[in-house]
PDB file of N, CA, C and O in Angstrom:
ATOM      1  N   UNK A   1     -19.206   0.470  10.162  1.00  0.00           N
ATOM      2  CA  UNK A   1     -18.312   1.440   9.546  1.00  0.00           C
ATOM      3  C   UNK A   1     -18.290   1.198   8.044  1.00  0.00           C
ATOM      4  O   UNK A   1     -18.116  -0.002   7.832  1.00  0.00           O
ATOM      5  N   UNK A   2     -18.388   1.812   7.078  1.00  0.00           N
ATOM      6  CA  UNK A   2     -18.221   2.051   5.781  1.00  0.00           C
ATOM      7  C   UNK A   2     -17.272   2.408   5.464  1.00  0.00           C
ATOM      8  O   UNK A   2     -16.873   3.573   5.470  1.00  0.00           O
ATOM      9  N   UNK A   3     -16.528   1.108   4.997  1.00  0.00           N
ATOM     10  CA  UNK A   3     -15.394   1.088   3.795  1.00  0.00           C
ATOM     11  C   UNK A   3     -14.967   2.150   2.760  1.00  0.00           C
ATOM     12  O   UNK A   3     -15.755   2.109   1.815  1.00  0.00           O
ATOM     13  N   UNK A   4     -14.067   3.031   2.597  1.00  0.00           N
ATOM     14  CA  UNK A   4     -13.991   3.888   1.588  1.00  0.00           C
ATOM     15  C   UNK A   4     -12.018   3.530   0.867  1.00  0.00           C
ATOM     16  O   UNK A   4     -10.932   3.109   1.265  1.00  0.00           O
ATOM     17  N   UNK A   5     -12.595   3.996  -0.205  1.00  0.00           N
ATOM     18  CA  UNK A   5     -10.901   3.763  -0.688  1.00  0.00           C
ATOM     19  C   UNK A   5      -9.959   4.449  -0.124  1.00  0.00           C
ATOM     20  O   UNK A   5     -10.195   5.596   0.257  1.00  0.00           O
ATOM     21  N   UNK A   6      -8.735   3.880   0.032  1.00  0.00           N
ATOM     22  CA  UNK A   6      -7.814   4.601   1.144  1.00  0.00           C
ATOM     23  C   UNK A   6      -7.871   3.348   2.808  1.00  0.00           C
ATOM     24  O   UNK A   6      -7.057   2.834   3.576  1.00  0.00           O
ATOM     25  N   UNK A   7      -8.972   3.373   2.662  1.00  0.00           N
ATOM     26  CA  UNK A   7      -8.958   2.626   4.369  1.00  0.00           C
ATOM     27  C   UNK A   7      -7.997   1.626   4.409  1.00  0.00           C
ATOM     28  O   UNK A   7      -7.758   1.117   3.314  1.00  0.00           O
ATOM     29  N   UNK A   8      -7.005   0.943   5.938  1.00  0.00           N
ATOM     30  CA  UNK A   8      -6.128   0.452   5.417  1.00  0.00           C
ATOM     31  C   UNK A   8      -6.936  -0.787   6.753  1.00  0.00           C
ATOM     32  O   UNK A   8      -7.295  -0.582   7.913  1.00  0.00           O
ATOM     33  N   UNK A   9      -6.962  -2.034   5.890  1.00  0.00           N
ATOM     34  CA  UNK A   9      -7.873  -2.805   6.518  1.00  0.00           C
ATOM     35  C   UNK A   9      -7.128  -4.285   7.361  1.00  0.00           C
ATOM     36  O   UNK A   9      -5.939  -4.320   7.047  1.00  0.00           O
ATOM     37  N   UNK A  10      -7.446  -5.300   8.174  1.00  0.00           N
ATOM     38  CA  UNK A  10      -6.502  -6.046   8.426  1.00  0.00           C
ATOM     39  C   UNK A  10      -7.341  -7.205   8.433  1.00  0.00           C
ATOM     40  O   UNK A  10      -8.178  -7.322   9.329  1.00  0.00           O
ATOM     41  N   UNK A  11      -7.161  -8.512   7.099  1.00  0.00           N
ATOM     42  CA  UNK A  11      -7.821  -9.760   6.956  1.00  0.00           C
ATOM     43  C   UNK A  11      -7.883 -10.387   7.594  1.00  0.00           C
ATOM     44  O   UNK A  11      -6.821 -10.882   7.972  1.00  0.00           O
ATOM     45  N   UNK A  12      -9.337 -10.923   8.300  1.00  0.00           N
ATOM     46  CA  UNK A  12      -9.956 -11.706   9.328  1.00  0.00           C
ATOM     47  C   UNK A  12      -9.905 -13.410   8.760  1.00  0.00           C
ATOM     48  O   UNK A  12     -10.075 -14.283   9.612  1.00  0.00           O
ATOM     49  N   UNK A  13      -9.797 -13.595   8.096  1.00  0.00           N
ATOM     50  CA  UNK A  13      -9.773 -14.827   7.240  1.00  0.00           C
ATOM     51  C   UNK A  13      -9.135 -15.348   5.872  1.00  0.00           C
ATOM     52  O   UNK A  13      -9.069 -14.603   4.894  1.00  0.00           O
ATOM     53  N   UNK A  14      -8.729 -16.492   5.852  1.00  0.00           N
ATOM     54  CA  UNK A  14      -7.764 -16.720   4.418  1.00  0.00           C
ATOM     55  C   UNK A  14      -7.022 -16.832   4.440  1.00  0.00           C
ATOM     56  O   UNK A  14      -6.653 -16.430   5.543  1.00  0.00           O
ATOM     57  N   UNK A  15      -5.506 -17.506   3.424  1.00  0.00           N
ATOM     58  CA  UNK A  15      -4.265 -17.203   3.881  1.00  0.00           C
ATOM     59  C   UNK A  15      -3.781 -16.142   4.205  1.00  0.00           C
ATOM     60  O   UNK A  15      -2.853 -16.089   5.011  1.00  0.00           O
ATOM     61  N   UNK A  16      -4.507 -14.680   3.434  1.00  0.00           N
ATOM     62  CA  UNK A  16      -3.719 -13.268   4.258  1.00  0.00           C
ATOM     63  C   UNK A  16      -4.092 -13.219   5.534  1.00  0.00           C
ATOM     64  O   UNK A  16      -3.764 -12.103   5.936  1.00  0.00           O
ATOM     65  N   UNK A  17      -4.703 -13.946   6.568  1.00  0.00           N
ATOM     66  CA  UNK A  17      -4.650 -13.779   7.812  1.00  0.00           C
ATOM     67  C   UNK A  17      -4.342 -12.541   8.547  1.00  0.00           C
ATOM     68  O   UNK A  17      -4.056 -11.956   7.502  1.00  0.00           O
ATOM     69  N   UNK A  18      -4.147 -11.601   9.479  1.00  0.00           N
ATOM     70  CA  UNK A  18      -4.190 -11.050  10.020  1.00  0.00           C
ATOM     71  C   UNK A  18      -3.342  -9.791   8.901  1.00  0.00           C
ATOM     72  O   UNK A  18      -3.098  -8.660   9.320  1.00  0.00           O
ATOM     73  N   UNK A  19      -3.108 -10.083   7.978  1.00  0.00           N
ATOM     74  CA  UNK A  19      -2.452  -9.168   7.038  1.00  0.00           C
ATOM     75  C   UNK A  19      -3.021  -7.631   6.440  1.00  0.00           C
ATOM     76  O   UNK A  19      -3.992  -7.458   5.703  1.00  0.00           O
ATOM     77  N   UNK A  20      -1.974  -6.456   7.077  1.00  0.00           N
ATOM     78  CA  UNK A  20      -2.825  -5.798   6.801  1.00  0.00           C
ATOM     79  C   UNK A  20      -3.196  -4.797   5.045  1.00  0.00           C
ATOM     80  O   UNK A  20      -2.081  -4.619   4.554  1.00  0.00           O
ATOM     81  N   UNK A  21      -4.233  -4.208   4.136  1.00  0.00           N
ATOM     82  CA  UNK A  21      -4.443  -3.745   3.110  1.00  0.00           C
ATOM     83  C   UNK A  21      -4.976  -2.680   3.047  1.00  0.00           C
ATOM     84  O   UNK A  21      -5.578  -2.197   4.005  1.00  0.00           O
ATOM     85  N   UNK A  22      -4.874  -2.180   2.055  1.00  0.00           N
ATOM     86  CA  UNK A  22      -5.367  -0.943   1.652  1.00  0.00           C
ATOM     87  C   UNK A  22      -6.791  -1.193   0.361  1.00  0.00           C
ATOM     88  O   UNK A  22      -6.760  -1.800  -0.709  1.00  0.00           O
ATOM     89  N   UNK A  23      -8.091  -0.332   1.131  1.00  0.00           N
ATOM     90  CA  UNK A  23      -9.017  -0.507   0.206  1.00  0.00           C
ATOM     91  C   UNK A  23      -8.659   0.269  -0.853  1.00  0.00           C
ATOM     92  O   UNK A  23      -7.945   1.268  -0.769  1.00  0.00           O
ATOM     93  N   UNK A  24      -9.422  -0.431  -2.432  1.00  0.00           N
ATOM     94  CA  UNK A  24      -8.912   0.296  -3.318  1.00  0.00           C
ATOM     95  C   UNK A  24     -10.457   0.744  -4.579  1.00  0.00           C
ATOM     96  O   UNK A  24     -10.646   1.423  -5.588  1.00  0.00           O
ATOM     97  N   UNK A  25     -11.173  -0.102  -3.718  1.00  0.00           N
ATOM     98  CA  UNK A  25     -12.786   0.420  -4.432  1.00  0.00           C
ATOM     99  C   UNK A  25     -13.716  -0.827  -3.402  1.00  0.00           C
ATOM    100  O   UNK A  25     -13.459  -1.997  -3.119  1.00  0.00           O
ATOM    101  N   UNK A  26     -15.013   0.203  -3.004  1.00  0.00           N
ATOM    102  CA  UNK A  26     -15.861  -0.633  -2.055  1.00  0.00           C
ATOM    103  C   UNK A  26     -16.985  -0.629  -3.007  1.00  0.00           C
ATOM    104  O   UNK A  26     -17.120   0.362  -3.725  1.00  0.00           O
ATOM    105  N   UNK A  27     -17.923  -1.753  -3.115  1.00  0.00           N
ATOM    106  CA  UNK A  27     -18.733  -1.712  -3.387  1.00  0.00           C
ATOM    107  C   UNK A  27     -20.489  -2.426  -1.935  1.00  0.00           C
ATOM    108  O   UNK A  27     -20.476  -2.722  -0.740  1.00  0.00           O
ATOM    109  N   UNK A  28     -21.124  -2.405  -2.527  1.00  0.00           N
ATOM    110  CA  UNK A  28     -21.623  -3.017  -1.488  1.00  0.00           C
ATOM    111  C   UNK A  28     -21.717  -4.250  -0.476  1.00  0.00           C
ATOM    112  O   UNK A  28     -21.968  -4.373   0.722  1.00  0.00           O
ATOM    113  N   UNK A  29     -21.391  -5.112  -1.546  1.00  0.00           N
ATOM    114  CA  UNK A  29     -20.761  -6.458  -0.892  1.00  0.00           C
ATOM    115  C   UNK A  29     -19.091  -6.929  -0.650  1.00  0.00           C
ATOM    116  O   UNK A  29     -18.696  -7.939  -0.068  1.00  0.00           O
ATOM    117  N   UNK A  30     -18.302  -5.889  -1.274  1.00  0.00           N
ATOM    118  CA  UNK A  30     -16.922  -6.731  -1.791  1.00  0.00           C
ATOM    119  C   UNK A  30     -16.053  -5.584  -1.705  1.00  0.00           C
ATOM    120  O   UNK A  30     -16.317  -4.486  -2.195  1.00  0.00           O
ATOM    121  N   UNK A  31     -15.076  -5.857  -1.106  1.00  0.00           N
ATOM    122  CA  UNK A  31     -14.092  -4.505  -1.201  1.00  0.00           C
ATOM    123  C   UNK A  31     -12.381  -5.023  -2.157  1.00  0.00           C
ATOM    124  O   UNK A  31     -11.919  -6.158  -2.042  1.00  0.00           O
ATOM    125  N   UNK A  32     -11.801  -4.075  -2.904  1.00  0.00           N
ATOM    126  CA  UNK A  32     -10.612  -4.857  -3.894  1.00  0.00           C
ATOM    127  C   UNK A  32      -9.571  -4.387  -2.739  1.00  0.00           C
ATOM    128  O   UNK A  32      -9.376  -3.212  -2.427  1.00  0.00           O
ATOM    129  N   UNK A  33      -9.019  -5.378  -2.234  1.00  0.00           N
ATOM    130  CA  UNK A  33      -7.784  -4.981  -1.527  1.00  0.00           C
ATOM    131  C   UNK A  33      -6.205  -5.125  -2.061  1.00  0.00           C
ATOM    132  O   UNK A  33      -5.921  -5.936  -2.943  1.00  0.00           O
ATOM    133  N   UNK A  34      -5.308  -4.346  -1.505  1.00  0.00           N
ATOM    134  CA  UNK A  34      -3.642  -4.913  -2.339  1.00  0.00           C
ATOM    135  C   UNK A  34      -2.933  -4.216  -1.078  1.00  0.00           C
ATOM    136  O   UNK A  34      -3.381  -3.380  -0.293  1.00  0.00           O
ATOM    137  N   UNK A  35      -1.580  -4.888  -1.151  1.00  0.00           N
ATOM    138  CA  UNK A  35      -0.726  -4.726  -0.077  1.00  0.00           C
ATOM    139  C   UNK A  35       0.614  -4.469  -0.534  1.00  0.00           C
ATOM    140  O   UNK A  35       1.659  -4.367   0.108  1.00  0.00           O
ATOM    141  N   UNK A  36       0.362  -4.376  -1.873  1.00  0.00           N
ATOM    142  CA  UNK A  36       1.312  -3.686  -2.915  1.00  0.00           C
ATOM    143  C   UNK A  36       2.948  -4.628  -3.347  1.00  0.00           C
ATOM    144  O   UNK A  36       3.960  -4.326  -3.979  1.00  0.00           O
ATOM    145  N   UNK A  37       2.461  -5.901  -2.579  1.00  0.00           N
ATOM    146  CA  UNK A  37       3.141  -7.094  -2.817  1.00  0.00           C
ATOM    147  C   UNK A  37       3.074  -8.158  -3.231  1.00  0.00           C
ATOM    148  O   UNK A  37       3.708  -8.388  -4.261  1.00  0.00           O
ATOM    149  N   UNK A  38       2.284  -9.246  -2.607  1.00  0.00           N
ATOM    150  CA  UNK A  38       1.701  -9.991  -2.750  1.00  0.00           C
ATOM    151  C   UNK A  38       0.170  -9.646  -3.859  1.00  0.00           C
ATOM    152  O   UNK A  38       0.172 -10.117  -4.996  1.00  0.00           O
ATOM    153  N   UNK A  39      -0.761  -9.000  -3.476  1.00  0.00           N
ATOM    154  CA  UNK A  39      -1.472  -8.353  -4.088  1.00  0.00           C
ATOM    155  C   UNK A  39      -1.518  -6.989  -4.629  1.00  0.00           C
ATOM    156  O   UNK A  39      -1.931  -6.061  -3.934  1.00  0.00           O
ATOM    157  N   UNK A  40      -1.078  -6.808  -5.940  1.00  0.00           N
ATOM    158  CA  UNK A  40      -0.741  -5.515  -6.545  1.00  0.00           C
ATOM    159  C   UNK A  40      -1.906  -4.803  -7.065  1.00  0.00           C
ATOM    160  O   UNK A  40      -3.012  -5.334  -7.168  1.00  0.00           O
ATOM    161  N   UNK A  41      -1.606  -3.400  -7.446  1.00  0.00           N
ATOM    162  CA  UNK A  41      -2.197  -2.838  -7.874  1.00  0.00           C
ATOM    163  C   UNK A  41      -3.291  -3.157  -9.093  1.00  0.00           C
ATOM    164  O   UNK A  41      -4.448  -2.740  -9.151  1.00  0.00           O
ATOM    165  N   UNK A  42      -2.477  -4.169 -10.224  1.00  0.00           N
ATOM    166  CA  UNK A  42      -2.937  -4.366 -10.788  1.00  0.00           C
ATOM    167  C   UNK A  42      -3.460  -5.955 -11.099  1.00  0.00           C
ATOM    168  O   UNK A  42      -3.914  -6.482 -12.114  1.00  0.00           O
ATOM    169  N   UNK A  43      -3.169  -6.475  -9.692  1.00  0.00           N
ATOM    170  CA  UNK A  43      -4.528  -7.992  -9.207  1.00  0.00           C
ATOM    171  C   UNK A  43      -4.630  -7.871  -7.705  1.00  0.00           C
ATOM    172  O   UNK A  43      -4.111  -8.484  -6.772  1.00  0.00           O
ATOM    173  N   UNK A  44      -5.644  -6.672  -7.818  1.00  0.00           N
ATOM    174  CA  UNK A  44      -6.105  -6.720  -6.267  1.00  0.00           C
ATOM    175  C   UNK A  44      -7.137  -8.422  -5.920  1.00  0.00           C
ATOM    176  O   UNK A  44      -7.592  -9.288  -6.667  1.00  0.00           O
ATOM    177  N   UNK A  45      -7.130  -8.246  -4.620  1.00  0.00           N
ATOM    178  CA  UNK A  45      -8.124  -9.205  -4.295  1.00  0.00           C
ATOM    179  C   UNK A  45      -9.418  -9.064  -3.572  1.00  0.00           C
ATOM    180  O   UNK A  45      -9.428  -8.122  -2.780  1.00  0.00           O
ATOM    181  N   UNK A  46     -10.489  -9.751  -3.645  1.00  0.00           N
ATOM    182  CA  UNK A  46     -11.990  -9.197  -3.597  1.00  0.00           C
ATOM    183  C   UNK A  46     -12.134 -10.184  -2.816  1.00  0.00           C
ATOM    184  O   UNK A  46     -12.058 -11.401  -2.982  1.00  0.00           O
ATOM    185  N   UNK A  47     -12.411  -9.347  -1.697  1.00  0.00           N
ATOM    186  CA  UNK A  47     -12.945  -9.874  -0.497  1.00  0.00           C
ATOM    187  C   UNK A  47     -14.308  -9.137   0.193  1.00  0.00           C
ATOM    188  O   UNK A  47     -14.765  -8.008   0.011  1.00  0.00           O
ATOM    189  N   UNK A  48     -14.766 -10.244   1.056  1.00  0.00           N
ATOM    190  CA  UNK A  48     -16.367  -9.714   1.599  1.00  0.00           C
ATOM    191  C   UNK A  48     -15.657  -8.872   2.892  1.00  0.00           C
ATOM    192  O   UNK A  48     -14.546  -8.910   3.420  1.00  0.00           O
ATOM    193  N   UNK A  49     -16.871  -8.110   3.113  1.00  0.00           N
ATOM    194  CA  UNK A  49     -16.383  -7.331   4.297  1.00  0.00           C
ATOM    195  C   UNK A  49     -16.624  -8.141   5.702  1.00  0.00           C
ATOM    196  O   UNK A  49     -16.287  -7.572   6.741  1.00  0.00           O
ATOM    197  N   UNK A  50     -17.287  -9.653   5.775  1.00  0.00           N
ATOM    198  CA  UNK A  50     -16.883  -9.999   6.823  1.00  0.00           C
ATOM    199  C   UNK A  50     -15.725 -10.120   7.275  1.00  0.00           C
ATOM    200  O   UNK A  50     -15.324  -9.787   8.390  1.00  0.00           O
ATOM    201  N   UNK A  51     -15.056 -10.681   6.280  1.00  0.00           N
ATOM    202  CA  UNK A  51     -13.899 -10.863   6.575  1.00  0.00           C
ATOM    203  C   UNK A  51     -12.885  -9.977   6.370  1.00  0.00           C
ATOM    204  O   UNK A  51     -11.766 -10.426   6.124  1.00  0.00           O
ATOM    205  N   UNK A  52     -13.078  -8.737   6.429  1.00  0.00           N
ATOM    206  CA  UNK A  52     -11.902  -7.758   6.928  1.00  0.00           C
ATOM    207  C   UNK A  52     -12.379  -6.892   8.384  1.00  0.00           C
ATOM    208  O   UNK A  52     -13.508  -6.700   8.838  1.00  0.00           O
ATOM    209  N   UNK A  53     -11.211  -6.523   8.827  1.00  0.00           N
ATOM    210  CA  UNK A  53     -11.061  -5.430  10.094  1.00  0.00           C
ATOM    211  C   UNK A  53     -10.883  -4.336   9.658  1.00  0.00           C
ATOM    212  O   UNK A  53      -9.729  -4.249   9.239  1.00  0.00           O
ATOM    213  N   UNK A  54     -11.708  -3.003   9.480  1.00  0.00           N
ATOM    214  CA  UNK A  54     -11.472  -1.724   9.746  1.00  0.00           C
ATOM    215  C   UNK A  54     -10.305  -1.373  10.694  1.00  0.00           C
ATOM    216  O   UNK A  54     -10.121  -1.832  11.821  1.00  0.00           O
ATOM    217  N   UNK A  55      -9.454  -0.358   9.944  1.00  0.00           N
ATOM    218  CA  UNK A  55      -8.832   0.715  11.124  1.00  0.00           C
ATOM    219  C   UNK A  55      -9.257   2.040  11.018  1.00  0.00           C
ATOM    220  O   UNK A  55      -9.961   2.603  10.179  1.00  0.00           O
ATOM    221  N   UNK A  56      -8.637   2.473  12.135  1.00  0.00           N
ATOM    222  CA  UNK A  56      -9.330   4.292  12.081  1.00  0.00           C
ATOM    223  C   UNK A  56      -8.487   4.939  11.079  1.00  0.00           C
ATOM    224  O   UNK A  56      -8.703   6.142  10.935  1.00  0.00           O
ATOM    225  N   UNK A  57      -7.397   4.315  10.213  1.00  0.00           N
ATOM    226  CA  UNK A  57      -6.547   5.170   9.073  1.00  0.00           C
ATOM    227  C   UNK A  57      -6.898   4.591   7.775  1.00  0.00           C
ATOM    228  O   UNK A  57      -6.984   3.495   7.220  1.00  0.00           O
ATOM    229  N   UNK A  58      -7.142   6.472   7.440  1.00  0.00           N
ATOM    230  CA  UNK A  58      -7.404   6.248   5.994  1.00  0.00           C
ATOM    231  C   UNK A  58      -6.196   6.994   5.200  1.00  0.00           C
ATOM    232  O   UNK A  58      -5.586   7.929   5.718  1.00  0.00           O
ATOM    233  N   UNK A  59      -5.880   6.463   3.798  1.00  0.00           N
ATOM    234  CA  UNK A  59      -4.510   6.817   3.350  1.00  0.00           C
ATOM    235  C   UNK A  59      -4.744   7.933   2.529  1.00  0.00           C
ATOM    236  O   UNK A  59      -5.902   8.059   2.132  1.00  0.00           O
ATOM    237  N   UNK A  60      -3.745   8.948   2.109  1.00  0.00           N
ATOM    238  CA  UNK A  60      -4.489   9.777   1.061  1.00  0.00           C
ATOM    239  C   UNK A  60      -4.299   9.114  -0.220  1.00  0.00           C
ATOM    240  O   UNK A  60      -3.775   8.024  -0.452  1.00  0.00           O
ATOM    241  N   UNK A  61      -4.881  10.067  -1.104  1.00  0.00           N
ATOM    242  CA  UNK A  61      -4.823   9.313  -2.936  1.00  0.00           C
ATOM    243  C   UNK A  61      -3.351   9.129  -3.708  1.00  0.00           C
ATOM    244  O   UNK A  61      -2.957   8.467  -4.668  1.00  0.00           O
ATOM    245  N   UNK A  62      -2.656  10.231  -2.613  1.00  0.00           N
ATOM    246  CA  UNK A  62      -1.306   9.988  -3.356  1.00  0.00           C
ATOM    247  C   UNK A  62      -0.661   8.690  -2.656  1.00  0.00           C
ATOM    248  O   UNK A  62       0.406   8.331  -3.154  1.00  0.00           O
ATOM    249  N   UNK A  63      -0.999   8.165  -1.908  1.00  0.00           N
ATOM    250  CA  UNK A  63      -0.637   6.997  -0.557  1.00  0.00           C
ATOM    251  C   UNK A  63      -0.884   5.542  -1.692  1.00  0.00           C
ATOM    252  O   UNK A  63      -0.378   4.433  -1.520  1.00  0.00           O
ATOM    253  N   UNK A  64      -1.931   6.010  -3.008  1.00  0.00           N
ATOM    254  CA  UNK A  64      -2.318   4.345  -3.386  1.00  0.00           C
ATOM    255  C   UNK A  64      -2.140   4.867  -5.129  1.00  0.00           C
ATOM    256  O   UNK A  64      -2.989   4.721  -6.009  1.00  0.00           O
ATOM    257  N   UNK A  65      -0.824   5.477  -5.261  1.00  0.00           N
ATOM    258  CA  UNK A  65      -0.782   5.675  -6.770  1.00  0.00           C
ATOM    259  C   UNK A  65       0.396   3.894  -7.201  1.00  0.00           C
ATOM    260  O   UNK A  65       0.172   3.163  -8.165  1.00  0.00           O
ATOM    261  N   UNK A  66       1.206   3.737  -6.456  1.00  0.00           N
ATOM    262  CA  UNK A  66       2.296   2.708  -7.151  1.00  0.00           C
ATOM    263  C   UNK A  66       2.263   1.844  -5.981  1.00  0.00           C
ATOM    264  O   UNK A  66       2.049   2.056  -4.787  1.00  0.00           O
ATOM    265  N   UNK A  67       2.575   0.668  -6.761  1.00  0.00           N
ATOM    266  CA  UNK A  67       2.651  -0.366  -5.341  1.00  0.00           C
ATOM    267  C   UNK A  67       3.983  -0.353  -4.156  1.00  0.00           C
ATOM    268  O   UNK A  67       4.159  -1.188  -3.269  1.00  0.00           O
ATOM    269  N   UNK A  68       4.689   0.662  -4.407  1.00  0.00           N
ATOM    270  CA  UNK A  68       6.243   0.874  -4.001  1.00  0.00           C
ATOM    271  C   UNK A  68       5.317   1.764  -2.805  1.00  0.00           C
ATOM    272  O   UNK A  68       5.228   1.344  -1.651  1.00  0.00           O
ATOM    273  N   UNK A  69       4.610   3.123  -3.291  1.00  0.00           N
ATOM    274  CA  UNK A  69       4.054   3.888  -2.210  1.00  0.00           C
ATOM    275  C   UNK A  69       3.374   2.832  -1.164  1.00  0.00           C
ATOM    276  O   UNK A  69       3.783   2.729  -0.008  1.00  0.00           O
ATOM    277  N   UNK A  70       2.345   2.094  -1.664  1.00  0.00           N
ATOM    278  CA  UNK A  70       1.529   1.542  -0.950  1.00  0.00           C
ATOM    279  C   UNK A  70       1.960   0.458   0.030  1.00  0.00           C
ATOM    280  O   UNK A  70       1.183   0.036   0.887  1.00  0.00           O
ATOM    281  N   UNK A  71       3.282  -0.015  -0.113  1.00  0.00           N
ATOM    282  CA  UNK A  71       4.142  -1.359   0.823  1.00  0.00           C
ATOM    283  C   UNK A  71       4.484  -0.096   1.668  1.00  0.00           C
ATOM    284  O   UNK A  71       4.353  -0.406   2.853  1.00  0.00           O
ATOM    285  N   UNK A  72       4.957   1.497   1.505  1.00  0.00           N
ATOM    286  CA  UNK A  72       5.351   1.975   2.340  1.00  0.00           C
ATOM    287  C   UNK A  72       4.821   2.655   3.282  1.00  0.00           C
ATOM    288  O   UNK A  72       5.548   3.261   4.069  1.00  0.00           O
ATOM    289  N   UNK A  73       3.638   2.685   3.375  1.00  0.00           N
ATOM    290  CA  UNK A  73       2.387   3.495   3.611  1.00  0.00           C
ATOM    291  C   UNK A  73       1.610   1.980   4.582  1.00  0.00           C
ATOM    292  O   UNK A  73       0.659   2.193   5.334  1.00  0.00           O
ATOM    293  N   UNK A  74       2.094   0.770   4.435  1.00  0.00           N
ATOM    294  CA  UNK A  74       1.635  -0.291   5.311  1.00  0.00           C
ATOM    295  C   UNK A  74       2.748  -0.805   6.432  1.00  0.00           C
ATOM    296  O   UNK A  74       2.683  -1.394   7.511  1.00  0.00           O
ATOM    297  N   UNK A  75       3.837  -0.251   5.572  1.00  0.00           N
ATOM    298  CA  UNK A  75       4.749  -0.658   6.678  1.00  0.00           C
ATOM    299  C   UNK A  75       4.876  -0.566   7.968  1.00  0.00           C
ATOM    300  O   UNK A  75       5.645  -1.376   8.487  1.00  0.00           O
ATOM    301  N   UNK A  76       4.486  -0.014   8.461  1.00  0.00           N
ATOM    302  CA  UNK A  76       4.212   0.541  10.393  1.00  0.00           C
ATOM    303  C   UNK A  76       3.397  -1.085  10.793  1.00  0.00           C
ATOM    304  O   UNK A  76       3.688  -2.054  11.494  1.00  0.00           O
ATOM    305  N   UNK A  77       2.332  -0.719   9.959  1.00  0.00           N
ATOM    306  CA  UNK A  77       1.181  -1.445  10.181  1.00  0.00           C
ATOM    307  C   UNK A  77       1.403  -3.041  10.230  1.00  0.00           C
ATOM    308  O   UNK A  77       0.546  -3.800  10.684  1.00  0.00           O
ATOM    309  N   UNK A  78       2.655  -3.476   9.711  1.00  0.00           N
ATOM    310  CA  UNK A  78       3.361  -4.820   9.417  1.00  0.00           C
ATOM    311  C   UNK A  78       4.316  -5.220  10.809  1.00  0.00           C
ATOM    312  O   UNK A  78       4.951  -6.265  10.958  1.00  0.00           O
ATOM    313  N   UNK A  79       4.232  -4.225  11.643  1.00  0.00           N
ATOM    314  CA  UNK A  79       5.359  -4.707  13.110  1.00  0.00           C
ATOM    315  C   UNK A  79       4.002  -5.773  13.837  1.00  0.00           C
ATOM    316  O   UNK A  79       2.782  -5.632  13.756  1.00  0.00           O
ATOM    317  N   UNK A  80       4.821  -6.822  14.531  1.00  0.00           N
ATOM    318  CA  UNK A  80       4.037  -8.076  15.366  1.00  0.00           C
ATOM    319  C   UNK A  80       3.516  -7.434  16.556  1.00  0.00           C
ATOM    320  O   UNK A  80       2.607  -8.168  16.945  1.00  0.00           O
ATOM    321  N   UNK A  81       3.624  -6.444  17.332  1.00  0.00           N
ATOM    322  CA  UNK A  81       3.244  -5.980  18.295  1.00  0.00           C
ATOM    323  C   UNK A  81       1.324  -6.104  17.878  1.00  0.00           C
ATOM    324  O   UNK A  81       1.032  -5.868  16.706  1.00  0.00           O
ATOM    325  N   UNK A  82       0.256  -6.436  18.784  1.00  0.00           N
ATOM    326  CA  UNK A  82      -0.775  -6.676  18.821  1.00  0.00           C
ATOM    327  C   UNK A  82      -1.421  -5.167  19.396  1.00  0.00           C
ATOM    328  O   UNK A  82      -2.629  -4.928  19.395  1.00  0.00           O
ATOM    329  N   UNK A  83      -0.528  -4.357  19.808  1.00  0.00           N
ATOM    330  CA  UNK A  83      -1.575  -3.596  20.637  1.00  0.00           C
ATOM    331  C   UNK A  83      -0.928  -1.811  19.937  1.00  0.00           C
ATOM    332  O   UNK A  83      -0.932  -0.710  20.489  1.00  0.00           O
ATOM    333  N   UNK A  84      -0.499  -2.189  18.704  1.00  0.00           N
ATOM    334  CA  UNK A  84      -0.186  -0.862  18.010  1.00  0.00           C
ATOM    335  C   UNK A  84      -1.139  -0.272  17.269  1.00  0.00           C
ATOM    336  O   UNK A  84      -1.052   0.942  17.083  1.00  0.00           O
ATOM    337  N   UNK A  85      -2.174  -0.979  16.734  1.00  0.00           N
ATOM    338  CA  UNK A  85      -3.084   0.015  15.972  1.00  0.00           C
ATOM    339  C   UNK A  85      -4.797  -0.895  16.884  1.00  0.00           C
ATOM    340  O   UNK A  85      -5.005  -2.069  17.191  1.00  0.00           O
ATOM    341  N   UNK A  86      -5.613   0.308  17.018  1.00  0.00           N
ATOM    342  CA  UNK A  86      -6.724  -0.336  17.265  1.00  0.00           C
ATOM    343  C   UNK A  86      -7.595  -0.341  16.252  1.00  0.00           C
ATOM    344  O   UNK A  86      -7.630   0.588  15.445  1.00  0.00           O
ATOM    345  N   UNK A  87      -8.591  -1.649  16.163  1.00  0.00           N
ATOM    346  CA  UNK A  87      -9.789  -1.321  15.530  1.00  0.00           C
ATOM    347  C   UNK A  87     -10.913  -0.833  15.858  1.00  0.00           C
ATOM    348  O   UNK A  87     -11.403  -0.906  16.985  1.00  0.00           O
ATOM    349  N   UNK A  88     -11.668  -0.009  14.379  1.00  0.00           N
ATOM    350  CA  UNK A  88     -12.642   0.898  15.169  1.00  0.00           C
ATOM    351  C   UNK A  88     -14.079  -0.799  15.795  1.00  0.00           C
ATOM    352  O   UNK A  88     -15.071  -0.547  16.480  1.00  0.00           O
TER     353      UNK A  88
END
């Protein structure tokens, strides 16, 4: 699956652990992720795509303008339940 900005992804490795992000530019090796908290808009973090999980939701452009939108736009995605969102 190919990464596009918007995709909201969930870290396979690292301290963000199972944490889930929003892509914010893919390139071929490295995607910039932020969760609009910890990692903001303006110090995303660059990670390889092994180590992220695709989901089937992608956010729109207005979904990744402020980091206030973007914590709210992950929030669903932040409940402990294991069997609420699948990966593709």
């Amino acid at each position: 699956m190919d990464f596009v900005r918007g995709m909201v992804v969930r870290s396979a490795a690292g301290r963000d652990k199972n944490g889930f992000f929003a892509v914010l530019e893919a390139n071929d090796r490295y995607a910039l992720i932020c969760d609009g908290r910890r990692r903001s808009l303006s110090n995303p973090k660059k990670k390889k795509y092994i180590h992220l999980f695709p989901t089937k939701t992608v956010l729109t452009e207005s979904s990744l303008q402020t980091n206030r939108v973007i914590r709210a736009a992950l929030k669903d995605f932040n409940v402990e339940s294991p069997f609420l969102h699948e990966e593709a």
